[in-house]
DOVEX-929031 format. One record per residue (C-alpha): residue number from 1; residue in three letters; x, y, z. Coordinates in pm, 1 decimal. Example, Ala and Ser with C-alpha at 12.3 -4.5 7.8 and 13.67 -1.06 7.14 Angstrom:
REM DOVEX-929031
<1; 'ALA'; <1230.0; -450.0; 780.0>> <2; 'SER'; <1367.0; -106.0; 714.0>> 
END
This chain:
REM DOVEX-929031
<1; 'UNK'; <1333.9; 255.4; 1105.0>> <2; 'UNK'; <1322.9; -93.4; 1038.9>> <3; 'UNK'; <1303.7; -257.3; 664.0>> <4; 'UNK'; <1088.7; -558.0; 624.6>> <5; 'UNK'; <1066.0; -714.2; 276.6>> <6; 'UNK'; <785.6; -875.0; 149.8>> <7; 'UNK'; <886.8; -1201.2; -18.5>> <8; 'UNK'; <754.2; -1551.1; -91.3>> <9; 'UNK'; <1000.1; -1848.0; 67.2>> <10; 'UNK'; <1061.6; -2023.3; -241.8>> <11; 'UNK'; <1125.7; -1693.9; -459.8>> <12; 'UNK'; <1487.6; -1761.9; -459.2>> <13; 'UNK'; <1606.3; -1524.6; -691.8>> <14; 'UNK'; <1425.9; -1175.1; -583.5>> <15; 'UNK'; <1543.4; -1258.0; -241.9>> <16; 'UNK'; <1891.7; -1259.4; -412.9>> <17; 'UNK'; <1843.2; -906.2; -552.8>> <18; 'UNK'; <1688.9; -768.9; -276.6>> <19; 'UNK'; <1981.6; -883.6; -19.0>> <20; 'UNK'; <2241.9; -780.0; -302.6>> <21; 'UNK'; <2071.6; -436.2; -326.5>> <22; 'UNK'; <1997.6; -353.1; 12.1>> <23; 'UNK'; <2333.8; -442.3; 87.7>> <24; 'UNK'; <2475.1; -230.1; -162.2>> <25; 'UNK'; <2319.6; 48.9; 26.2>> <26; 'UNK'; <2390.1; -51.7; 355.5>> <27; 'UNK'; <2032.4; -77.1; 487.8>> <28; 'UNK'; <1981.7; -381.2; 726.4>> <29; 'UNK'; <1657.7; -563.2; 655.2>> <30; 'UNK'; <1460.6; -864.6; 739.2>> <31; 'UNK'; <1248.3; -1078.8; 521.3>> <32; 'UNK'; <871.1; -1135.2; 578.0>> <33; 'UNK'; <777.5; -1447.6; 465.7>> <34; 'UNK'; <506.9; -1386.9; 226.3>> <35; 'UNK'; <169.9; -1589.7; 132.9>> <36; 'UNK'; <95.8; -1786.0; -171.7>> <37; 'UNK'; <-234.4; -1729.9; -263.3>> <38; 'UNK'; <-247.4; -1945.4; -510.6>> <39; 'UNK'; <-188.5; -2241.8; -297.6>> <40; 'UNK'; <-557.8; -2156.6; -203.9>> <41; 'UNK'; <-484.8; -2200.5; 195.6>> <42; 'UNK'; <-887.1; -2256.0; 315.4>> <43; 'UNK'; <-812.5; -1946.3; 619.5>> <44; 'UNK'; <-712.1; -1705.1; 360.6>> <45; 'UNK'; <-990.3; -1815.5; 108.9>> <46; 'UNK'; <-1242.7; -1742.7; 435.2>> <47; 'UNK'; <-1092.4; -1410.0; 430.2>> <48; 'UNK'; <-1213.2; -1344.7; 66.8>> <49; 'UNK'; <-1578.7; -1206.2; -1.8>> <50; 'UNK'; <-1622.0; -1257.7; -368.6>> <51; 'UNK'; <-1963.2; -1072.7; -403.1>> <52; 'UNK'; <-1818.0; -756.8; -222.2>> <53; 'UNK'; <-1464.3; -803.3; -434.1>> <54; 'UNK'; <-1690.5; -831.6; -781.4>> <55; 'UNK'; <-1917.0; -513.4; -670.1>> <56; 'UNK'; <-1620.6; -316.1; -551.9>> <57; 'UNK'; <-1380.5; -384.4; -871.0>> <58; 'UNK'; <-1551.5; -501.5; -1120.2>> <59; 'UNK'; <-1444.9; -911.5; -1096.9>> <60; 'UNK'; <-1324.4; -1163.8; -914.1>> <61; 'UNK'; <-992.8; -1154.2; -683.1>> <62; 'UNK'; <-691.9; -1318.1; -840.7>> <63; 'UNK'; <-557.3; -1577.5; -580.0>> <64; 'UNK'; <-238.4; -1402.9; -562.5>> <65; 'UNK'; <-407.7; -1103.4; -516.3>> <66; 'UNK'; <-526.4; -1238.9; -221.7>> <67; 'UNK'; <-185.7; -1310.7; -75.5>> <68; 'UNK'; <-80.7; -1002.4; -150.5>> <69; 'UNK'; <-336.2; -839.9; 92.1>> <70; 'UNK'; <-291.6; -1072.3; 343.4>> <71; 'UNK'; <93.9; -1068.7; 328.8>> <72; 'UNK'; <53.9; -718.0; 387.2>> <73; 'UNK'; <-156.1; -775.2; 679.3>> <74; 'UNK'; <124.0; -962.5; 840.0>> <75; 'UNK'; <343.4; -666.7; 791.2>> <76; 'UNK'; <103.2; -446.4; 963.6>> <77; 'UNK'; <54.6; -706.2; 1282.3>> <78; 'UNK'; <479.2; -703.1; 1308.2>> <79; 'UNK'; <481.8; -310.9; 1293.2>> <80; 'UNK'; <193.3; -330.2; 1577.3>> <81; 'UNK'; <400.6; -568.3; 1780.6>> <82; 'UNK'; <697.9; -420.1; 1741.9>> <83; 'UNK'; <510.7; -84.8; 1827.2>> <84; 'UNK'; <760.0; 157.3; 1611.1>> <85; 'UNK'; <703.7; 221.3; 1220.4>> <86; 'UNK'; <889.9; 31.1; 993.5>> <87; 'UNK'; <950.3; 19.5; 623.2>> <88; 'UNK'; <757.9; -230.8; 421.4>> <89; 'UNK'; <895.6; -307.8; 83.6>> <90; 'UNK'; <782.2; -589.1; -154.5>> <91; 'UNK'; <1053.9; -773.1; -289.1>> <92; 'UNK'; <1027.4; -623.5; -670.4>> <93; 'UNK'; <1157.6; -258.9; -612.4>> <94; 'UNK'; <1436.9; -88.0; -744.1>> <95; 'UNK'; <1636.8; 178.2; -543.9>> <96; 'UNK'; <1764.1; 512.2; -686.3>> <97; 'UNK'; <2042.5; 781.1; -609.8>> <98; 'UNK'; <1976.2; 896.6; -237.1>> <99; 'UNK'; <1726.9; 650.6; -119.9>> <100; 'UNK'; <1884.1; 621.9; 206.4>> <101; 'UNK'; <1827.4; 1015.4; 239.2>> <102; 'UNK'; <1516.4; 963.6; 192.2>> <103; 'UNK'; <1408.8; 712.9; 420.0>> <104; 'UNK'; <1625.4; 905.1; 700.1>> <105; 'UNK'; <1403.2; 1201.0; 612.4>> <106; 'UNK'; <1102.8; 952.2; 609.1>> <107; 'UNK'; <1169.2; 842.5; 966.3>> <108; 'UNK'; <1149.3; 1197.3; 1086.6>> <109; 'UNK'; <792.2; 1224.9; 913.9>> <110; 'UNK'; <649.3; 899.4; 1013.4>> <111; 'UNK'; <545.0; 963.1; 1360.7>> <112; 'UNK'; <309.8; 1269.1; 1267.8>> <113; 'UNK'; <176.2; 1157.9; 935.7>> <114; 'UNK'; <197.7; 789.4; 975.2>> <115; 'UNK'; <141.2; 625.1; 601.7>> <116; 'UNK'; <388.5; 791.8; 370.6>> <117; 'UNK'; <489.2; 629.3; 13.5>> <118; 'UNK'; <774.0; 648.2; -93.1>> <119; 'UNK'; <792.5; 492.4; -408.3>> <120; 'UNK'; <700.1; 588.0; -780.4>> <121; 'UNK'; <358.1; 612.5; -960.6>> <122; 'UNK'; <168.5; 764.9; -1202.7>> <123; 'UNK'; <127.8; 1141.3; -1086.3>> <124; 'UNK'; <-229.8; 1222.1; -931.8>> <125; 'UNK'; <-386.5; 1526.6; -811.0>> <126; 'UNK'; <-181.0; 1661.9; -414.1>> <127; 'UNK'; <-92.7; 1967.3; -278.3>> <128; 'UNK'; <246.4; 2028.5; -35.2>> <129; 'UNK'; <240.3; 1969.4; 286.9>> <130; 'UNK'; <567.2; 2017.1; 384.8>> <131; 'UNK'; <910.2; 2085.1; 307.5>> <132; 'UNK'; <1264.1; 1939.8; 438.1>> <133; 'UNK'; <1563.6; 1914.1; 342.3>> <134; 'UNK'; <1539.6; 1941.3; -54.4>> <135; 'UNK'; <1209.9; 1710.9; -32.6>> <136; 'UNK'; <874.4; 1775.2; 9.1>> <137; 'UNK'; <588.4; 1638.2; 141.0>> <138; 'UNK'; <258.0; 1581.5; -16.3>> <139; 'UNK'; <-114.1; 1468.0; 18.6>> <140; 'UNK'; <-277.7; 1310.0; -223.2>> <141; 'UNK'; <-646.9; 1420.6; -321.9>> <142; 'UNK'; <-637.4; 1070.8; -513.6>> <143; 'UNK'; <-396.1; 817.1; -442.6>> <144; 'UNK'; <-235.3; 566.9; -641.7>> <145; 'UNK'; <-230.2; 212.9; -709.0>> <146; 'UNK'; <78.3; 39.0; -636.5>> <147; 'UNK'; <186.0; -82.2; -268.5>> <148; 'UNK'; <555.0; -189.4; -306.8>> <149; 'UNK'; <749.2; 64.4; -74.9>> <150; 'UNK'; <549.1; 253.3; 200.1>> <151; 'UNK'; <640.5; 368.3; 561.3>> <152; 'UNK'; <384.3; 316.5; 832.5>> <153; 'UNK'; <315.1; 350.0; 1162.5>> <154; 'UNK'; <124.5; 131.8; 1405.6>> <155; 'UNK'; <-141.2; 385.5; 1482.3>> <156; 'UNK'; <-192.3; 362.0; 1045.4>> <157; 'UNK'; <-128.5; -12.9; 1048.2>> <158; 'UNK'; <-409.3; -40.5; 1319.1>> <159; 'UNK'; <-645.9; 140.2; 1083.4>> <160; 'UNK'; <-621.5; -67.7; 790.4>> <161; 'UNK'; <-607.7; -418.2; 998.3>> <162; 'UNK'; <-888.3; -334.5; 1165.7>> <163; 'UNK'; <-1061.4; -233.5; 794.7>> <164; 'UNK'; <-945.1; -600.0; 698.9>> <165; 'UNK'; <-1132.2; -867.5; 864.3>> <166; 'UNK'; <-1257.3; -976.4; 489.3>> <167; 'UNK'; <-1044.2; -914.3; 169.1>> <168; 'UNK'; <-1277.7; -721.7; -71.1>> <169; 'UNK'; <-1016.0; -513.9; -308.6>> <170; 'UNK'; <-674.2; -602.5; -379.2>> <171; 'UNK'; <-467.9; -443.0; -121.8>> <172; 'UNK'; <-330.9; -102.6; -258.3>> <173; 'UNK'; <-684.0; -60.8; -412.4>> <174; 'UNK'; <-783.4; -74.1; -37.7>> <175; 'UNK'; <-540.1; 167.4; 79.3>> <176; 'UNK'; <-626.3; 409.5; -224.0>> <177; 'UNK'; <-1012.4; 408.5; -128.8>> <178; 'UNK'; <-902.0; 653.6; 232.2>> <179; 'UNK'; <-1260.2; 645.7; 328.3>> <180; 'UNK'; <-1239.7; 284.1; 409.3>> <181; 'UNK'; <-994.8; 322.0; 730.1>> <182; 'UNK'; <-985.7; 693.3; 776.8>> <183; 'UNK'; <-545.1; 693.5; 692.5>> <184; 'UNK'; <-478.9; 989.3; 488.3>> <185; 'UNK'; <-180.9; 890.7; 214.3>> <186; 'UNK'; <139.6; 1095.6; 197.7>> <187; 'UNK'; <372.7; 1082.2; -41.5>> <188; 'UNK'; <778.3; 1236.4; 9.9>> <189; 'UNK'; <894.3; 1338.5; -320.7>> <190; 'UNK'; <1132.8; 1316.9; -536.3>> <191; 'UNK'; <1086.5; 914.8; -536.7>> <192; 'UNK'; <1397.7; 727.9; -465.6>> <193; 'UNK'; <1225.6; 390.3; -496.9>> <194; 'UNK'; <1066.1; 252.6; -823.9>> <195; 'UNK'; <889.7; -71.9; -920.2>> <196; 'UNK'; <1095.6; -350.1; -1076.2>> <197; 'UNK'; <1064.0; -495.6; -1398.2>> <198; 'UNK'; <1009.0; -870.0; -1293.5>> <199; 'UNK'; <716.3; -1024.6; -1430.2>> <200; 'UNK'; <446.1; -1047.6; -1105.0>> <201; 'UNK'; <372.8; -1348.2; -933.0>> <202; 'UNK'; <30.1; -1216.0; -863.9>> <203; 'UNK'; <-80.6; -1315.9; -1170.5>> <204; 'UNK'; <-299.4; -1102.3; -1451.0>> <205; 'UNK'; <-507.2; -875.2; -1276.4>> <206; 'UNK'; <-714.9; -729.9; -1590.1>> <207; 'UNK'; <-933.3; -975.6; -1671.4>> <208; 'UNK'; <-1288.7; -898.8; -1848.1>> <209; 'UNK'; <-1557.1; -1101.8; -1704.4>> <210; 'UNK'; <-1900.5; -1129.2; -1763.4>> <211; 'UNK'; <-2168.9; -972.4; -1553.7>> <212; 'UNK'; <-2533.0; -978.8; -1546.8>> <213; 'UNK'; <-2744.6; -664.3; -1529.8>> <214; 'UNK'; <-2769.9; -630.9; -1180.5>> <215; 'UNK'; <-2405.0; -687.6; -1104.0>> <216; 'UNK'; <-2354.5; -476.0; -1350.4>> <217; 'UNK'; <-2576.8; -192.1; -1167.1>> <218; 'UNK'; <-2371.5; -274.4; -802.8>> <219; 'UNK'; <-2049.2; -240.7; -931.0>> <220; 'UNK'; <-2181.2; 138.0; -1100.7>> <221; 'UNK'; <-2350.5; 222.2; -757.5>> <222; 'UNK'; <-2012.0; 110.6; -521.2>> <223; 'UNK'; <-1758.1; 328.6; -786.9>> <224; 'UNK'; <-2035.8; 594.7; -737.9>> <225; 'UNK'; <-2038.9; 571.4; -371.5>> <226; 'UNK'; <-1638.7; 492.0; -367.6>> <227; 'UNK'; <-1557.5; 846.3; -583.5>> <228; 'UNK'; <-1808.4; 1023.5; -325.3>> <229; 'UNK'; <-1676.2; 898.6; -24.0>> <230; 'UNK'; <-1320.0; 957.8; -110.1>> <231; 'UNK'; <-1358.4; 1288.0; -219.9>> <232; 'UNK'; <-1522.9; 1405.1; 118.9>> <233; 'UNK'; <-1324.4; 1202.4; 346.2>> <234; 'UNK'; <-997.0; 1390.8; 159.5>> <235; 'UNK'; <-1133.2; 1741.0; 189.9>> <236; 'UNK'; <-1156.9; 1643.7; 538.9>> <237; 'UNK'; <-817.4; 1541.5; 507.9>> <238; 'UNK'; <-736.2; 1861.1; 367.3>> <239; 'UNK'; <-889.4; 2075.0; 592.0>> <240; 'UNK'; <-696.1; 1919.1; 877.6>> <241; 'UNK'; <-379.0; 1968.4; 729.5>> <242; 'UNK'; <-461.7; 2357.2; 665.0>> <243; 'UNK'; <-545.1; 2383.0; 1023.0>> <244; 'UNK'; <-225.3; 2229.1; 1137.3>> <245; 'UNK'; <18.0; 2500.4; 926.7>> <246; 'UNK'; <-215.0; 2835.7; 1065.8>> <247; 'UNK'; <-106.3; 2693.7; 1405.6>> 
END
């Protein structure tokens, strides 16, 4: 498969460690030149609805966080160009002891499951899947935060582009929330890919910010809906995948 990294032109330095790393491991890569939210570019800001961001999380979207999402959008258009999955890292990642086995057993995954993470997070309820090789592979009954090293395919990367025309979550809160584009989240485990320590140019996403009463109600009645929503859609999920081992 082929690596794209997510990166912002001018961040000289992570694109220095990312080369120097990648490199290291032999894995051949190109750069996807990232957006700067906080440039506030008027396309991306039309993008953004604020009321819908505030009901669904609780406050306003951080610029960055909205080129995050949208640099991750690009991503998904190349891997639908392109028409093959690919590898999308962003450029803060750090790679452990048999990473390349990993994505090598990742490409032989990708094509059936289609949205498999392979980096680490805080551990959250899944059941196996499937085993190969000394790795296994899991689905999650909640997902994690955290987008920074994920394999997709374009069927996946259709999904969530086409659950994109406005930017209402930050982007791995989007992915997280399955119900929204119908992509059930793998994970292939052990992780061989952890987040860096680099301080992020998102900037600081918990922020407390006052709310009246009935934004107050919204945001209870979305998480409400949201925790619903998710838990049928992955039942569904996991229903499917029972049906695929009795065969």
């Amino acid at each position: 498969m082929k690596i794209f990294v997510l990166s912002l032109l001018n961040s000289v330095e992570r694109r220095e460690k990312v080369s120097t790393l990648l490199k290291e491991h032999k894995l051949n890569f190109e750069f996807i030149d990232g957006i700067d939210g906080r440039k506030a570019d008027p396309h991306l800001l039309a993008l953004y609805n604020e009321r819908e961001f505030i009901y669904n999380y609780g406050r306003k979207a951080v610029l960055g966080e909205l080129g995050c999402y949208a640099s991750h959008m690009l991503a998904w258009k190349k891997c639908i160009e392109l028409n093959e999955s690919i590898v999308i890292f962003e450029d803060d990642f750090r790679l452990k002891e048999g990473a390349v086995q990993a994505l090598d057993e990742c490409e032989k995954l990708i094509d059936d499951y289609h949205f498999i993470r392979l980096e680490d997070g805080n551990k959250k309820p899944q059941y196996k899947v499937k085993s190969t090789n000394g790795m296994t592979l899991f689905n999650y009954f909640k997902v994690p935060q955290c987008a920074t090293c994920y394999a997709i395919s374009p069927i996946a990367a259709k999904k969530l582009l086409n659950n994109s025309e406005h930017i209402s979550l930050p982007v791995d809160v989007f992915i997280r929330n399955v119900w929204m584009h119908q992509q059930p989240i793998y994970s292939l485990e052990p992780f061989h890919v952890t987040v860096g320590t680099d301080t992020s140019i998102i900037g600081k996403r918990k922020r407390k910010q006052k709310k009246s009463l009935v934004t107050r109600l919204m945001c209870i009645s979305y998480k409400i809906r949201s925790i619903i929503f998710n838990l049928c859609t992955q039942g569904l999920f996991f229903l499917q995948n029972k049906r695929k081992k009795l065969r």
